[in-house]
Every structure is written in structure tokens, then in C-alpha cells.
C-alpha positions in Angstrom: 239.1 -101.7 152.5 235.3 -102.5 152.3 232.3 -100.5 150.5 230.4 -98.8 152.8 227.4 -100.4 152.9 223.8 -98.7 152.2 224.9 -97.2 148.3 224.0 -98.8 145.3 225.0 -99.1 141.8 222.9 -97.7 139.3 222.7 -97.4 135.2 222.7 -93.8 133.7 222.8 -94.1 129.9 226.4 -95.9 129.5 227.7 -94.5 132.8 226.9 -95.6 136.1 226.2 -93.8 139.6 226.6 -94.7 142.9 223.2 -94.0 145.0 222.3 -93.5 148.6 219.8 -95.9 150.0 219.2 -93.2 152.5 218.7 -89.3 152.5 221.6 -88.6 155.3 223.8 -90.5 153.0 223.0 -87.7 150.3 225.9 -85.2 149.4 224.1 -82.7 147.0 227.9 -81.1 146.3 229.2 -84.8 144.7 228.0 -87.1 142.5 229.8 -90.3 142.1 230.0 -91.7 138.7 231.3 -94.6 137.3 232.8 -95.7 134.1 231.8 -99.2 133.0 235.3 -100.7 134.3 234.6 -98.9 137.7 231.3 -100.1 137.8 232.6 -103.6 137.2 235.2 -103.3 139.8 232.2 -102.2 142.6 229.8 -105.1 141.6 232.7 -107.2 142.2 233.9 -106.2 145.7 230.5 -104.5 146.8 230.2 -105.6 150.8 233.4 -107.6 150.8 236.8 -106.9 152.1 239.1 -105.8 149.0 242.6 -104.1 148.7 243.7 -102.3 145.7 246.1 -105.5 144.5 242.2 -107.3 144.6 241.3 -104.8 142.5 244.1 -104.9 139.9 243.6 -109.0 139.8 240.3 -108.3 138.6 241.4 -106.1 136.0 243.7 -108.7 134.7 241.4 -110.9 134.5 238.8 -109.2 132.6 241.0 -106.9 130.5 243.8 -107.1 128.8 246.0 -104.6 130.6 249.6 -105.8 132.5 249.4 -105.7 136.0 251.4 -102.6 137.1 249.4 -100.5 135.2 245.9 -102.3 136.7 247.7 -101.5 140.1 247.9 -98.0 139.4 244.6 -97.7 137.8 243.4 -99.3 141.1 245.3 -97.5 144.2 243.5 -94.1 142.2 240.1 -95.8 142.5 240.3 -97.3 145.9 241.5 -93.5 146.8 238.9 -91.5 144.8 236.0 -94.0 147.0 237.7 -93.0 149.9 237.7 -89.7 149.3 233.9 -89.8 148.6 232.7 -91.9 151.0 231.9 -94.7 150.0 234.5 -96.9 151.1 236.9 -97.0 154.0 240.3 -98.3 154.8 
């Protein structure tokens, strides 16, 4: 998986948002927010090659959480960025 590149991670109060550099980016019907452990998770991987096990390794490493349940947590992450566009497989 990769980020797809021309969005960028923004503060909103203690959320975060994921921005479109450019206007044919821009889906009015979503808006892609982010939790502080999402938003940790996308600075981390932003422009690189990542899988979901990536993903969970960071979790691990910055929380303490067991690694199943960091997997899980990251599959539905990697899957929700899909699903809005900004990553791919």
C-alpha cells in the first residue's frame, strides 16, 4: 500500500483532517478525519510503501496495545484509506 500522494495532514482542534493539495482531489460528500493515533499512523507512512502489519508495529511501539489487536485496529485503517482515496493497494 502507499498514500496517495498530493493530501496533507492537517490540525483541527484535537482532531486531524486529511486535505487536498488540489481542487479535483476535493470530494465535498467526505471528509476524512483522523484521530490522534490515525494521524500518527499517516505521518509515519506518508509517501512510503506500508502494509497493515507496518502499521500495527508502529502501534506497538508507541502504545501499549498487544499486537493482534494493533493488527486489527490497522487492516480497518488501511481499509477505511482505501475506501476514501487516499491510499491504494
Amino acid at each position: 500500500m502507499k498514500t496517495v500522494p498530493g493530501f496533507t495532514l492537517r490540525p483541527l482542534g484535537k482532531e486531524f483532517i486529511i486535505t487536498a493539495e488540489s481542487i479535483q482531489k476535493i470530494n465535498f460528500n467526505k471528509m476524512i478525519s483522523l484521530n490522534e493515533s490515525a494521524a500518527y499512523l499517516w505521518k509515519e507512512i506518508d509517501g512510503k510503501e506500508f502494509t497493515p502489519s507496518d502499521l500495527a508495529d508502529l502501534l506497538v511501539a508507541r502504545y501499549e496495545i498487544d499486537y493482534e489487536t494493533a493488527l486489527k485496529d490497522s487492516e480497518a485503517i488501511a481499509t477505511k484509506w482505501i475506501e476514501a482515496g487516499i491510499a491504494t493497494e
